[in-house]
N, C-alpha and C positions, 0 to 999 in steps of 0.2 A: 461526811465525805460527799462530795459533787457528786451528781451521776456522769455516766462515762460518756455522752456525749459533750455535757460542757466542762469536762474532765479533760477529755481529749483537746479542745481548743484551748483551754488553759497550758499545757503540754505545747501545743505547737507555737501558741505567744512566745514560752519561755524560748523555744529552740530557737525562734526567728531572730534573736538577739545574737547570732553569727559567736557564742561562744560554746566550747564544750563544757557540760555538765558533768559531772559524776551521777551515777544512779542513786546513789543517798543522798544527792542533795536535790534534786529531781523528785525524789518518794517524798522528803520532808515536803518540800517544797506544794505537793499533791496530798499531801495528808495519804499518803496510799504504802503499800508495800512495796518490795523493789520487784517481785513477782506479778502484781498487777500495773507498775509501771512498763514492764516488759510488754505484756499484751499490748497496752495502749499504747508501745513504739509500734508493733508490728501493725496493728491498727492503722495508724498513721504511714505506714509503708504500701499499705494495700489501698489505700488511698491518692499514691502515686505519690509522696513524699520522701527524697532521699535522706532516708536518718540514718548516718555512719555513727558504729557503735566499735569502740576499740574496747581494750582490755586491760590490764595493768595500773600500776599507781597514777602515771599521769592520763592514762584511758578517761574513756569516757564519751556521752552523748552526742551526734555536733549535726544539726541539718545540713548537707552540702549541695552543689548545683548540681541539677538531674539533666536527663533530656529534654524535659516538659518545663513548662511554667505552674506550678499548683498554686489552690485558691493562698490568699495571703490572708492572713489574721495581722489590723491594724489597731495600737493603740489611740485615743481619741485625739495626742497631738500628730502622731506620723498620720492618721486622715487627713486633719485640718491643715498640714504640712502639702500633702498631695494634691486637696482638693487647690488650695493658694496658688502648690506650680503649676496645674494643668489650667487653671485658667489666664493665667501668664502666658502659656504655651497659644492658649485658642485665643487670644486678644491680640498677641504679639505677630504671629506668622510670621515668626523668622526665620527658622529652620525647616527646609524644605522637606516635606513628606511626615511631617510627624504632626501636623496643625491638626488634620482630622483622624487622626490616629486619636489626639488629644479630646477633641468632640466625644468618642465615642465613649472614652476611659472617664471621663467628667460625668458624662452622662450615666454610667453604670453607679459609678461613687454617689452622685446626689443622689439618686433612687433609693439606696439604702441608708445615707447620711442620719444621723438623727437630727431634728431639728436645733437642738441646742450646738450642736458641731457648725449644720450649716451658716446660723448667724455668725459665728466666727471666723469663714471661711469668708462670708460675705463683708465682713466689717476687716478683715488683714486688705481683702483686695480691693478695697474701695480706700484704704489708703497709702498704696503704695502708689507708685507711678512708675511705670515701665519704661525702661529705655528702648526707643524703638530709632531704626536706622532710616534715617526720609521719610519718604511720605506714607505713613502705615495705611494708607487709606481710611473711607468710612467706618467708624467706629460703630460694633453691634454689641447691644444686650446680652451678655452671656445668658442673659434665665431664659432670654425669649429664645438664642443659641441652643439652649438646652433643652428646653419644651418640645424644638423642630423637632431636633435629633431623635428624640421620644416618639414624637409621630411618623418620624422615618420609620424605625425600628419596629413599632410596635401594628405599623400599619393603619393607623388611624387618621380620619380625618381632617381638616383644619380648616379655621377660620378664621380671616385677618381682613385690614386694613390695608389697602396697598397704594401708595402713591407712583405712580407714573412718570415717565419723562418730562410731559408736558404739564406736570403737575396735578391733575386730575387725579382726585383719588375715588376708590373703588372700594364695595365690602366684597371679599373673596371666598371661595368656599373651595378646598381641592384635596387629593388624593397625595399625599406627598412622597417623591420616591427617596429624592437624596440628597445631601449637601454638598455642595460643593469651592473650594475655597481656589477661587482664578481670578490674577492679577490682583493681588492683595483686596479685593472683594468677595465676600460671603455670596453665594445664589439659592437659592432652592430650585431644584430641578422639581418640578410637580402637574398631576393632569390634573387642568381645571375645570371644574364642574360645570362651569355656567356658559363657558367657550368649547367644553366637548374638545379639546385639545392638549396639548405638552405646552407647559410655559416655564421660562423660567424669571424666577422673579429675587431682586437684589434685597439683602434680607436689611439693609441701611434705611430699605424702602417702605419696610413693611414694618406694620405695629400690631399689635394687643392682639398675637396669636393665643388660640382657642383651641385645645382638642374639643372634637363632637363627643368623642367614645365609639361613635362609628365606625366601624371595621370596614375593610375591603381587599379586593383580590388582587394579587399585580396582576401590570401590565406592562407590555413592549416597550420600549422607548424606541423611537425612529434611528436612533443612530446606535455607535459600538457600546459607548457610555456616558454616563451627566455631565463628564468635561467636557466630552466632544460635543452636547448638544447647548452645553452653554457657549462655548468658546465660537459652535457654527453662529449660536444668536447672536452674539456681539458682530461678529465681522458681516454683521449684515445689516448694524445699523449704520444712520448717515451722522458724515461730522465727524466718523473717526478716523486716528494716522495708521495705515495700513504700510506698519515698517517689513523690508525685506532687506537683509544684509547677508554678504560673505563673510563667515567666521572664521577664521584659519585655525582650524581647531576639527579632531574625532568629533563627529556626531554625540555618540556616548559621552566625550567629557562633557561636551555644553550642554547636551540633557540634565545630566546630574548637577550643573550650577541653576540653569533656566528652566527645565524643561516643563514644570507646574504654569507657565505664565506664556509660551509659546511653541510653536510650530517645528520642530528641527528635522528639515531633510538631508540628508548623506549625501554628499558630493563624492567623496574619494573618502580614502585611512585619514586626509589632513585636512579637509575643510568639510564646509556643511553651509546649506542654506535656512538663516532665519527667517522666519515669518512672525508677525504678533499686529494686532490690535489694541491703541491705547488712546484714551480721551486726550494727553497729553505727553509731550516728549521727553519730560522729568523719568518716567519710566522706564519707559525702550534704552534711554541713554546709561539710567543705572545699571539694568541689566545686560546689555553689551558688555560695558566697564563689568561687570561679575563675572564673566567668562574668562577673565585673565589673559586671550586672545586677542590677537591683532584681528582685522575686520574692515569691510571695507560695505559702507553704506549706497544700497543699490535705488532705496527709495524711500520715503518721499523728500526731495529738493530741504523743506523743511527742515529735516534732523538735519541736513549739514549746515547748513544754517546756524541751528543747536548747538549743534556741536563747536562751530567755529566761534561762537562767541563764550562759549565755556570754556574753551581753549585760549582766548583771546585773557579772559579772565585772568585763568589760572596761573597766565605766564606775568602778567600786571602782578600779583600775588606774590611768585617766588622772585622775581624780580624784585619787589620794597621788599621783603623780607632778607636778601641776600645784601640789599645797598642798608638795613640796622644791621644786619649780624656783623658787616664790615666793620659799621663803625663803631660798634659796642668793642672789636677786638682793636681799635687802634685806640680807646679810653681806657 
């Protein structure tokens, strides 16, 4: 017979499979008695596990949804299952507010991964190909993605390679606070050792990150948090389209379509003013078009521009497509 710690995990694998047991096939199942299976339910209850135990001939064992989320027991394909989506999830950033939700959940997973899991993990997503909507941005290394995360977490130092706007690369050494994912770009929010400052640096930019082991204490960031001090960095450099538009549209709604990649101030209950920073007008133009709102562009000259020839486009487009659909229906 197991002993009762890896008894008990045996026990709650079987439960996680969303079906009910009987307590003799549960005992069989454990090599145990249906008296020592009892304990190890209540075990697992005192654990914050809801295990619903009914009675009768069709009674029986079943774990059901609690208040809490308890730890989860996976077997080695529902891993290499999770490990596959969450790095789909942190490569793709499609779905707004779960990308680094996804960092954080990957990052916990590989830690304990076993080796033989991770190569399989690494060999499914090296050959799929994800379907991504436009321009996904700079594509980054999930290991090197994962590494940060680890040094966010754990406090530790780093050491990289960083290349620059102007090209000029640099070796880095810094204190890293956080990750942060704006305008379909990765940043590292972190204070730099060698500048005695907050920088934030684009992680497409950066190579052959290095934990020291180095530990260290926080520190303040100058602004609320790592969005606001990457999103202040950006609208401060030159060269970018500094869009500002009327959305006719709650605040609240356009937050919850854009609100990861710009600015939204409350006009009234039915409009709001955008604000955003972007290298190019493919972006601001998606994201407008994402608010499912009408809109009325305040700046720069540019986007209407943009816009007008996109429009100009589109209407050339549904136009020959309306002049074959005509004549496929008089053949």
């Amino acid at each position: 017979m197991a002993n009762t710690s890896s008894r008990t995990l045996r026990l709650l694998s079987l439960l996680q499979t969303h079906r009910s047991w009987s307590g003799a096939e549960l005992a069989e199942r454990l090599e145990v008695s249906v008296r020592t299976l009892r304990r190890d339910v209540d075990r697992l209850r005192e654990l914050g596990y809801p295990v619903e135990a009914q009675r009768g001939v069709a009674g029986g064992y079943q774990l059901t949804a609690g208040a809490a989320l308890p730890p989860l027991v996976l077997d080695d394909e529902e891993a290499v299952a999770l490990g596959v989506g969450l790095q789909a999830a942190v490569q793709g950033g499609m779905v707004t507010g779960i990308t680094e939700s996804s960092v954080r959940a990957l990052t916990k997973l590989v830690q304990v991964m076993p080796s033989r899991l991770r190569r399989r993990v690494d060999a499914l997503a090296a050959m799929t190909v994800p379907a991504v909507w436009g321009n996904s941005g700079p594509s980054v290394d999930s290991h090197a993605l994962i590494s940060i995360a680890q040094a966010c977490r754990d406090s530790e130092r780093l050491e990289f390679t960083y290349t620059a706007r102007d090209g000029e690369r640099s070796a880095r050494h810094v204190e890293p606070h956080r990750l942060v994912l704006l305008g379909r770009r990765w940043y590292l929010v972190a204070w730099d050792l060698t500048r005695y400052d907050w920088r934030s640096f684009r992680l497409d930019r950066l190579a052959k990150p290095q934990s020291t082991g180095a530990h260290f204490g926080p520190r303040e960031l100058p602004t609320r948090d790592a969005a606001e001090f990457v999103r202040s960095g950006i609208d401060n450099l030159p060269a970018q389209h500094r869009v500002e538009a009327l959305v006719h549209a709650p605040a609240a709604v356009v937050r919850a379509h854009i609100g990861a990649w710009a600015t939204i101030e409350e006009i009234d209950g039915s409009a709001c003013l955008l604000r955003m920073t972007s290298e190019a007008l493919d972006w601001p133009t998606m994201a407008l078009g994402a608010t499912g709102a009408d809109f009325e562009v305040l700046s720069p000259p540019e986007l209407l521009d943009h816009l007008r020839d996109l429009a100009d486009r589109f209407s050339r487009a549904t136009a020959a497509s309306d002049r074959r659909l005509r004549s496929a229906k008089r053949c």
